[in-house]
C-alpha positions in Angstrom: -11.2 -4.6 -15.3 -14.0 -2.6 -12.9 -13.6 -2.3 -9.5 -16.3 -4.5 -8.6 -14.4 -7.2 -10.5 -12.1 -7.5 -7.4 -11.7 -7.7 -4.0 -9.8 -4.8 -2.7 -7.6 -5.5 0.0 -7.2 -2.0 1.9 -3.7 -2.2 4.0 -3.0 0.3 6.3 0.5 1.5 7.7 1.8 1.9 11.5 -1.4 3.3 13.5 -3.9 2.0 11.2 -5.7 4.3 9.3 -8.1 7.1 11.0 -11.9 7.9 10.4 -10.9 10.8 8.3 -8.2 8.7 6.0 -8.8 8.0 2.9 -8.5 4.4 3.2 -10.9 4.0 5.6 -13.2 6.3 3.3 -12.6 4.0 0.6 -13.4 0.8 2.5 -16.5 2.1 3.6 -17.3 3.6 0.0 -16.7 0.8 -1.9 -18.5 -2.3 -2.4 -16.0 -4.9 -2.7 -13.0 -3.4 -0.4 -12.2 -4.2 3.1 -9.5 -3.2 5.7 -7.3 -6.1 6.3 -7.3 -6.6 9.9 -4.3 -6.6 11.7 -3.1 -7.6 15.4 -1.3 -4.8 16.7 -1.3 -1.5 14.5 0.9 0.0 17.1 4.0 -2.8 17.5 4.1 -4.0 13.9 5.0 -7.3 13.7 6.6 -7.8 9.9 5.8 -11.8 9.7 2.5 -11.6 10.8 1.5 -9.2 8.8 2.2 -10.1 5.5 0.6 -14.0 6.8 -2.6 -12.0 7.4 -2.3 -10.3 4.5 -1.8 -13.8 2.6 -4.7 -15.2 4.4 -7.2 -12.6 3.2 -5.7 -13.1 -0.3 -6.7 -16.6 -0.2 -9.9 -15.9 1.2 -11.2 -13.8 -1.6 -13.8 -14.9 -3.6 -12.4 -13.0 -6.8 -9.6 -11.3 -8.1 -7.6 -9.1 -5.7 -6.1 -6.1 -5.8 -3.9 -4.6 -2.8 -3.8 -1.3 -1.7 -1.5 -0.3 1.0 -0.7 2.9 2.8 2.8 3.4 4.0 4.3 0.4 6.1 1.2 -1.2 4.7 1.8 -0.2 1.1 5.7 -2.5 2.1 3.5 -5.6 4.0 1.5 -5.7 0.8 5.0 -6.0 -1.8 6.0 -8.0 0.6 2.8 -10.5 0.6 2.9 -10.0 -3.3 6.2 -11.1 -3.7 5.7 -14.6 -1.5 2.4 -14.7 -3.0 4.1 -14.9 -6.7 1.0 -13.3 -8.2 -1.8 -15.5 -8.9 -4.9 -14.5 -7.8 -3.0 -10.7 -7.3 -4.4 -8.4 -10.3 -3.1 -5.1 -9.5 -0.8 -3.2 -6.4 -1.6 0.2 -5.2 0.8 1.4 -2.8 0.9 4.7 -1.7 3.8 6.5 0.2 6.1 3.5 1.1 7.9 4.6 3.7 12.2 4.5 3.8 12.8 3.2 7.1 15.9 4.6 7.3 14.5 7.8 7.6 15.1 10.2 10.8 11.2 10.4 10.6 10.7 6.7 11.7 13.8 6.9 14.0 11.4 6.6 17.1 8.9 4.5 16.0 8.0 0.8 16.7 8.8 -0.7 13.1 10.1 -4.2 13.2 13.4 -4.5 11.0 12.1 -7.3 9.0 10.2 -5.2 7.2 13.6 -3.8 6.2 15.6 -7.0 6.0 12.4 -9.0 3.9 11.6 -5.9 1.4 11.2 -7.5 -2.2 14.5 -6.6 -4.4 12.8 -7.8 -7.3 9.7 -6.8 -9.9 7.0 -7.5 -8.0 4.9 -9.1 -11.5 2.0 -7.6 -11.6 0.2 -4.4 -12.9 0.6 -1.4 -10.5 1.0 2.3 -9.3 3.6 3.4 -7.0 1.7 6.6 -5.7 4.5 9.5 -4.0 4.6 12.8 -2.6 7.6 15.4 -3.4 7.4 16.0 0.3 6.6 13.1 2.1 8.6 13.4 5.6 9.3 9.5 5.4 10.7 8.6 2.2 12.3 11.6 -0.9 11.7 11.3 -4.1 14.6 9.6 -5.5 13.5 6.4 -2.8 10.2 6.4 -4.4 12.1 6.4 -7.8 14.2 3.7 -6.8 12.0 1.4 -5.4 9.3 1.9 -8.4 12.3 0.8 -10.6 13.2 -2.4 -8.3 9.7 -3.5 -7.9 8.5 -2.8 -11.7 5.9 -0.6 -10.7 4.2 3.0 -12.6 5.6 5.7 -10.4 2.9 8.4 -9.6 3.9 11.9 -8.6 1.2 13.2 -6.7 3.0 16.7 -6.6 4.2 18.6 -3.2 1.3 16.3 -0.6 3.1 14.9 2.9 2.5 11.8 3.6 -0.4 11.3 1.3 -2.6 10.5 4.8 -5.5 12.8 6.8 -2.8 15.1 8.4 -1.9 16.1 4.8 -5.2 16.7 3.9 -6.0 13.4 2.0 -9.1 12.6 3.4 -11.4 10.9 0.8 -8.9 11.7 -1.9 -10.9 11.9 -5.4 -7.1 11.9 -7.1 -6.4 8.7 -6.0 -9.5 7.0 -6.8 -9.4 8.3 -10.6 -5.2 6.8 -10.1 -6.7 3.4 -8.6 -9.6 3.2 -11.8 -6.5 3.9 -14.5 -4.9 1.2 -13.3 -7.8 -1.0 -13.3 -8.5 0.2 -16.8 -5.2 -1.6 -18.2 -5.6 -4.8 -16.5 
C-alpha cells in the first residue's frame, strides 16, 4: 500500500509536537497526513484523547494509519485497541514512553493512560520505533511492550527521545521505516 492510499493520523505526545519535530514536518510534507487535534497538550487527559483520536478515525475518508510520538504513540494503541482494527491499516509509534520512569516523575500525565494501556496484540501491521537511550522508556520496555502488543520492534540505535531536542527534525530514517511498513500491507 502507498502513502497516499491512507489517511495518516499524526499523534503527538505531552507538549504537542514543535515547528522543528518531525511530525509536524511530516504533516505538513505529506499529502494525506494531519495532526490530530487535541484539547490540552499540556494536562493530558487519557479519555479524551483516545475519543478524539477515535473520532478522526471515523472521519477518514480512506484507510488509516496512526502514527504517534511518545504519550501519543500510547493514545493511539490505546484507540487501536477500542477501535478493534477495522478501518486501522497500520501503527507507527515511536518512543512510547514508560510512565513509571523518574523522567515523567514531574509531569502532568493522567494515570489512565497507565491503567487503560492495551495488554494485548494490538491486530494490525506495525513498527514499534525505539532509541537505546531514550530518557523515558530502556530498551528492554520497548522490547516488552513490542512483544505484548504484536508489533516489529525498530532499533533506531543510541537517538534520545527520537523528538527535535535529539536531533530528529524531519527524520529521512523514519520516513524510509514508515514506507517499509506500508510496503507489507
Amino acid at each position: 500500500m502507498r502513502i497516499s492510499d491512507l489517511d495518516l493520523l499524526i499523534i503527538p505526545g505531552l507538549g504537542g509536537s514543535g515547528p522543528d519535530h518531525w511530525q509536524t514536518r511530516w504533516g505538513q510534507k505529506l499529502s494525506t497526513a494531519r495532526v490530530v487535534p487535541q484539547e490540552d497538550w499540556d494536562q493530558p487527559r487519557r479519555d479524551a484523547w483516545v475519543r478524539t483520536i477515535l473520532q478522526e478515525i471515523e472521519a477518514a475518508p480512506r484507510p488509516v494509519a496512526l502514527i504517534g510520538h511518545s504519550l501519543g504513540a500510547l493514545a493511539a494503541a490505546s484507540a487501536l485497541a477500542e477501535h478493534g482494527g477495522g478501518k486501522v491499516k497500520a501503527a507507527f509509534l515511536v518512543a512510547p514512553p514508560n510512565l513509571d520512569s523518574p523522567g515523567l516523575a514531574d509531569r502532568p500525565v493522567d494515570p489512565l493512560f497507565k491503567e487503560k494501556a492495551p495488554q494485548a496484540a494490538l491486530q494490525v501491521p506495525g513498527v514499534l520505533v525505539a532509541s537505546r537511550s531514550d530518557p523515558f522508556a530502556d530498551w528492554a520496555f520497548a522490547e516488552r511492550l513490542a512483544d505484548v502488543w504484536a508489533l516489529d520492534l525498530a532499533d533506531a540505535g543510541d537517538a534520545g527521545h527520537i523528538n527535535a531536542e535529539s536531533g530528529h527534525g524531519p527524520w529521512p530514517e523514519g520516513l524510509m521505516r514508515l514506507a517499509g511498513l506500508f510496503a507489507k500491507i
